[in-house]
KOLMARSE-18717 format. One record per residue (C-alpha): residue in three letters; x, y, z. Coordinates in steps of 0.1 Angstrom, whole numbers, plus 5000, padded with zeros to 4 digits. Layout:
% residues N
R  residuo     x     y     z
R      Ala     X     Y     Z
...
This chain:
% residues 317
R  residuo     x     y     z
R      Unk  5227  4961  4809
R      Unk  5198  4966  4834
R      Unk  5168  4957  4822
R      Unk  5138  4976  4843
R      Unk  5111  4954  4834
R      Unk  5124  4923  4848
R      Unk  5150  4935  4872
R      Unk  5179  4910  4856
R      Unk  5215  4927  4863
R      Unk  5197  4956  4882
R      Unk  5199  4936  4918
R      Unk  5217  4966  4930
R      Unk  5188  4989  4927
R      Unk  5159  4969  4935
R      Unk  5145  4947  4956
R      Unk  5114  4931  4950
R      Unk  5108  4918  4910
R      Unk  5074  4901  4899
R      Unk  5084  4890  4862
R      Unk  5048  4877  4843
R      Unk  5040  4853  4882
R      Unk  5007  4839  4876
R      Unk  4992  4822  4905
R      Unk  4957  4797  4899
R      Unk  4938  4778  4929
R      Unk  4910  4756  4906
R      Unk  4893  4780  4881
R      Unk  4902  4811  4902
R      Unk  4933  4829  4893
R      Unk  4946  4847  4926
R      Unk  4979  4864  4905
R      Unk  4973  4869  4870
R      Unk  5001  4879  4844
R      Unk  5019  4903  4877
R      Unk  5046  4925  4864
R      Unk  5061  4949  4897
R      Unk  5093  4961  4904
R      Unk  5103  4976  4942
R      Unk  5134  4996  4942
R      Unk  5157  4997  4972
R      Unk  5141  5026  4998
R      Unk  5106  5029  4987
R      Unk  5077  5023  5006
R      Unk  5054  5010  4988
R      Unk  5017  5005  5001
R      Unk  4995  4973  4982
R      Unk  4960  4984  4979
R      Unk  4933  4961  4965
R      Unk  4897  4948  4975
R      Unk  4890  4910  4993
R      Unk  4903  4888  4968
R      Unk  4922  4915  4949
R      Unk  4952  4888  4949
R      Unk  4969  4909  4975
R      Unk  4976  4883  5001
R      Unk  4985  4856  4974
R      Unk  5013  4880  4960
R      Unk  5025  4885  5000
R      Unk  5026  4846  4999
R      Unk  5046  4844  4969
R      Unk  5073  4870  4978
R      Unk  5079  4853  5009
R      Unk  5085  4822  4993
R      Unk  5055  4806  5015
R      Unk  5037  4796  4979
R      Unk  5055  4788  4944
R      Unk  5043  4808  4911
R      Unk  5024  4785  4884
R      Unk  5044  4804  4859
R      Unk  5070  4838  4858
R      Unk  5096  4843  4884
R      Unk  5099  4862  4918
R      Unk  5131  4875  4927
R      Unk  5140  4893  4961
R      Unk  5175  4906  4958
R      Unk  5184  4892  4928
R      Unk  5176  4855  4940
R      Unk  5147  4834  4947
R      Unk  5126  4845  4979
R      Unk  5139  4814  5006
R      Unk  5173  4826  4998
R      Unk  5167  4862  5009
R      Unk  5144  4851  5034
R      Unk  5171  4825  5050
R      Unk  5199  4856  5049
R      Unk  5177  4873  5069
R      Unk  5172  4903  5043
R      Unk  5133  4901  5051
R      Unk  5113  4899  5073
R      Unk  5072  4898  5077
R      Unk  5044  4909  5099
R      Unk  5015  4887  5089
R      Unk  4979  4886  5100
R      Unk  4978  4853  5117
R      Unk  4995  4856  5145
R      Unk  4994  4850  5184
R      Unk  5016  4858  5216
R      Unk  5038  4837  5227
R      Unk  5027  4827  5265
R      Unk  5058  4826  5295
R      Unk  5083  4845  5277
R      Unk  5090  4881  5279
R      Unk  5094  4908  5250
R      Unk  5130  4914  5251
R      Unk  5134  4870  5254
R      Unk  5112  4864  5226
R      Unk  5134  4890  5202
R      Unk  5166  4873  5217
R      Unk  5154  4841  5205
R      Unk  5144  4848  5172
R      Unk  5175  4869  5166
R      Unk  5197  4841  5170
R      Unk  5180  4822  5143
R      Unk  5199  4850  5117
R      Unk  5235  4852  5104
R      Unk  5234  4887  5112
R      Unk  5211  4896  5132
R      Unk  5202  4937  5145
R      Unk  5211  4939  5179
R      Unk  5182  4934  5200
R      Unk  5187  4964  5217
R      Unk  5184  4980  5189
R      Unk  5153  4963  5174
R      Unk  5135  4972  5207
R      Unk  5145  5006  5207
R      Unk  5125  5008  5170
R      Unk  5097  4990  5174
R      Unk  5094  5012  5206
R      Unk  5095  4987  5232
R      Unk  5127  4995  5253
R      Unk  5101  5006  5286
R      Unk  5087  4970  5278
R      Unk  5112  4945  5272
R      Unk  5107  4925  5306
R      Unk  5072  4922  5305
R      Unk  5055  4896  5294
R      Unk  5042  4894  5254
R      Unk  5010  4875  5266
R      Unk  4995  4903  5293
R      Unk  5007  4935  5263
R      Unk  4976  4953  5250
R      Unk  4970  4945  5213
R      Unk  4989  4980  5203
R      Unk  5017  4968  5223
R      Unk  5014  4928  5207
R      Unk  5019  4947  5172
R      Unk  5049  4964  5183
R      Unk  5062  4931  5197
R      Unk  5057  4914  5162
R      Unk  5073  4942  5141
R      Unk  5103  4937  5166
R      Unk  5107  4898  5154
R      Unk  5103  4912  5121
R      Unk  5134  4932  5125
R      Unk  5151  4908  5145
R      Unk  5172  4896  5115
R      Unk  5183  4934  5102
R      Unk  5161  4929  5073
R      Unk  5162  4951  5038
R      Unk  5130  4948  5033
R      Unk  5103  4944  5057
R      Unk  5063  4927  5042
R      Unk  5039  4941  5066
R      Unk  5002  4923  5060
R      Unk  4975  4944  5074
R      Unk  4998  4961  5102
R      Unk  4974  4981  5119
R      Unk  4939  4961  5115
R      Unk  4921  4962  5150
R      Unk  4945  4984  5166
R      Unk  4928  5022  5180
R      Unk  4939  5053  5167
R      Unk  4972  5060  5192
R      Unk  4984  5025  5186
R      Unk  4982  5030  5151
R      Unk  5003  5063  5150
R      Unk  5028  5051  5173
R      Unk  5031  5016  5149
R      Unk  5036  5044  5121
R      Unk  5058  5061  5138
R      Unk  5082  5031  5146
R      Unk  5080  5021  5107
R      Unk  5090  5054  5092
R      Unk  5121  5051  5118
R      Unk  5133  5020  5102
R      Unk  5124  5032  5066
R      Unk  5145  5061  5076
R      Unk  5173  5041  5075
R      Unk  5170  5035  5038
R      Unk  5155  5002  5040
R      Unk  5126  4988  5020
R      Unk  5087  4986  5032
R      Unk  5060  4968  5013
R      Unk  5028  4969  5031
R      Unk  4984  4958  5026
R      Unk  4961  4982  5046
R      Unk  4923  4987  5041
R      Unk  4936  5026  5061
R      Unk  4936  5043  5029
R      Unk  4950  5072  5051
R      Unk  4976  5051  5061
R      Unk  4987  5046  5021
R      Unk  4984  5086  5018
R      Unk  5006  5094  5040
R      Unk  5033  5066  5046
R      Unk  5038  5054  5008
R      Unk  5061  5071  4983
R      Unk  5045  5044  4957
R      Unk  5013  5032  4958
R      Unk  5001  4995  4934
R      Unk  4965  4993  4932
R      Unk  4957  4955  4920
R      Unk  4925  4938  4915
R      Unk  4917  4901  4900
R      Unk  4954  4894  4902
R      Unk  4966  4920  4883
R      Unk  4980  4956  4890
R      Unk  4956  4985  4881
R      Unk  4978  5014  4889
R      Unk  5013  5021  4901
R      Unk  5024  5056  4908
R      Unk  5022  5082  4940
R      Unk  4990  5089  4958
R      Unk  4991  5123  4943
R      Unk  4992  5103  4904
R      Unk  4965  5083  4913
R      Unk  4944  5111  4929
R      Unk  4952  5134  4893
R      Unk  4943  5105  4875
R      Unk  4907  5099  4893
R      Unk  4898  5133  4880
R      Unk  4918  5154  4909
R      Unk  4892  5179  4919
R      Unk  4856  5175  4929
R      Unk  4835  5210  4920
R      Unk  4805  5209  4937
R      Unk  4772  5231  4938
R      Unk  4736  5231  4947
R      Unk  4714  5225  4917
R      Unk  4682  5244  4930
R      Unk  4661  5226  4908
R      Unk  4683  5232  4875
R      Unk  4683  5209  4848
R      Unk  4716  5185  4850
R      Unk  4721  5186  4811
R      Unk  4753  5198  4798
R      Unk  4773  5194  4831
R      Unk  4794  5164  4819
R      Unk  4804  5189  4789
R      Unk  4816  5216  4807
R      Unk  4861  5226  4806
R      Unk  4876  5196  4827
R      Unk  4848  5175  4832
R      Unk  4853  5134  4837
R      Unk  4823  5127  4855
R      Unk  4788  5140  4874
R      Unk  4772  5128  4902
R      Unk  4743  5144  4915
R      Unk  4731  5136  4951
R      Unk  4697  5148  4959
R      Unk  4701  5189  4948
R      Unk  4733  5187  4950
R      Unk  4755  5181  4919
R      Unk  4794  5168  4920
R      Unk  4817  5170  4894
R      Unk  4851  5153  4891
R      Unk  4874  5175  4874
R      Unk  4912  5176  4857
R      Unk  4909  5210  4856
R      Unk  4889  5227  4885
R      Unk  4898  5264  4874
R      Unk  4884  5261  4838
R      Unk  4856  5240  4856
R      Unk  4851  5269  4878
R      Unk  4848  5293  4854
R      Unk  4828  5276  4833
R      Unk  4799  5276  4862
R      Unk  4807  5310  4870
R      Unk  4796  5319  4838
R      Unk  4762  5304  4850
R      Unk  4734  5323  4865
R      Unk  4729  5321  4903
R      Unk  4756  5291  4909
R      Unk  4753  5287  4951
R      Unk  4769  5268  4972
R      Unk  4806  5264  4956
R      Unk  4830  5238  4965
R      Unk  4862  5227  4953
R      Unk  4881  5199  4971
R      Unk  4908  5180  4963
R      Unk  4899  5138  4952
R      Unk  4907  5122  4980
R      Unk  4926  5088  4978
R      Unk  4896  5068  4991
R      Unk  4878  5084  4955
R      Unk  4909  5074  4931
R      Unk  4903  5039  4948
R      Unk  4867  5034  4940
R      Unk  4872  5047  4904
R      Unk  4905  5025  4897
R      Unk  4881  4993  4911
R      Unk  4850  5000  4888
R      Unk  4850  4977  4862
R      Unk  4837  5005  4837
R      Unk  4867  5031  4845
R      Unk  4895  5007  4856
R      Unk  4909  5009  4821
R      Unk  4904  5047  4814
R      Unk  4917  5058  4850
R      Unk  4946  5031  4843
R      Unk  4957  5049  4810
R      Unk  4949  5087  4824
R      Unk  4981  5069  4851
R      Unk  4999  5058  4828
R      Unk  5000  5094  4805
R      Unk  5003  5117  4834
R      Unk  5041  5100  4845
């Protein structure tokens, strides 16, 4: 029987299972108590503040740090196993160019280190560096460095690829062309975990998105879920020296902000909020806008609505 929780007898379906994985350095507790299951195909994005525990967890499905208690499974087996097969494959942070060698050289090499490697070839052509195979990796331009490493990441015909921070540093075109190169290999029906500080990159690449913060997952659903569950809409007006009483009362309400005369409501239901101020004399200055992601963020990670944006998650699945 396939138990969803812990992934046991469902290593068909998924491919990443964090089972109660508790992580401590000293006093500090990087993964706290982590329950997250990854099914085969997604893409799942890993959002959190600096010492969220995001980069602990990356650690600890690679195999590169042991749990203090619970179980990581990739696969259906521990993480060095999958990781030896080849099955992953990473794109950390702390990385640097290999001097001497050229592109295509370097993805040679490292594909022979694999039992069954993707042709190289083939790798190349994803990571979008056919036109650059015989130059060198140490004169590329940091857009072009990134591609190089997501090509040694796929040198082994991973299922699942762990991309840390892909896109930090890199300018706007070298992002979208890295994006670009990703969604071709998810295409293929393989798996993609990856950390950005891009919430944009999150909102448009991920068909999951885990929220986590002190070691522990906050949210888990789309970006749309976690958008609805921040209060989806902002309604906002222009005050003109109105009192503010009564606005946190109004049909749909969750919360006000006002900034200078200007007041902002987060809604869950913008038309009855709308009507409701209609109703009002001399309302100027309407707006309604959808939450964006970068909003649902800052409310999951505030220690006062964590909990309640958490459960407004959890109900609206």
């Amino acid at each position: 029987m396939t138990n969803e929780t812990t992934g046991y007898g469902a290593g068909n379906e998924t491919a990443v299972v964090f089972s109660s994985v508790t992580r401590a350095f000293g006093a500090v507790r990087a993964v706290d108590g982590m329950d997250l299951t990854i099914r085969r195909g997604e893409t799942v994005a890993l959002l959190g503040r600096n010492g969220a525990g995001k980069s602990t967890t990356i650690n600890l499905l690679l195999g590169l740090d042991e749990p203090d208690s619970g179980r990581v499974h990739l696969f259906g087996a521990a993480p060095v196993r999958a990781v030896e097969a080849g099955r992953i494959g990473a794109m950390l942070q702390d990385t640097r160019p290999v001097p001497r060698v050229t592109v295509r050289e370097l993805v040679e090499f490292v594909a022979r280190t694999y039992p069954k490697p993707l042709p190289v070839a083939e790798a190349l052509e994803l990571a979008g560096l056919t036109d650059l195979a015989g130059r060198r990796v140490d004169r590329l331009s940091g857009g072009q460095a990134q591609r190089v490493r997501f090509a040694v990441a796929l040198a082994g015909n991973p299922e699942l690829i762990v991309l840390d921070e892909p896109t930090s540093a890199l300018d706007v075109e070298a992002r979208e062309a890295f994006w670009h190169s990703m969604r071709a290999y998810a295409r293929r029906g393989n798996t993609v975990l990856f950390s950005t500080h891009y919430l944009e990159e999150a909102d448009a690449s991920a068909d999951r998105i885990v929220v986590v913060d002190s070691g522990r997952v906050l949210a888990d659903g789309t970006a749309e879920q976690l958008k609805r569950a921040a209060g989806g809409t902002t309604v906002s007006f222009d005050l003109a020296g109105r009192p503010t009483e009564g606005l946190a009362t109004l049909p749909g309400v969750t919360s006000v902000e006002i900034r200078g005369d200007r007041a902002q409501l987060r809604s869950d239901d913008s038309d009855a909020t709308v009507l409701a101020l209609a109703a009002m004399d001399a309302v100027r200055g309407l707006e309604v806008a959808p939450v964006s992601l970068n909003d649902a963020f800052l409310a999951l990670t505030r220690p006062t609505a964590a909990a309640r944006t958490s459960e407004t998650l959890e109900m609206s699945r």
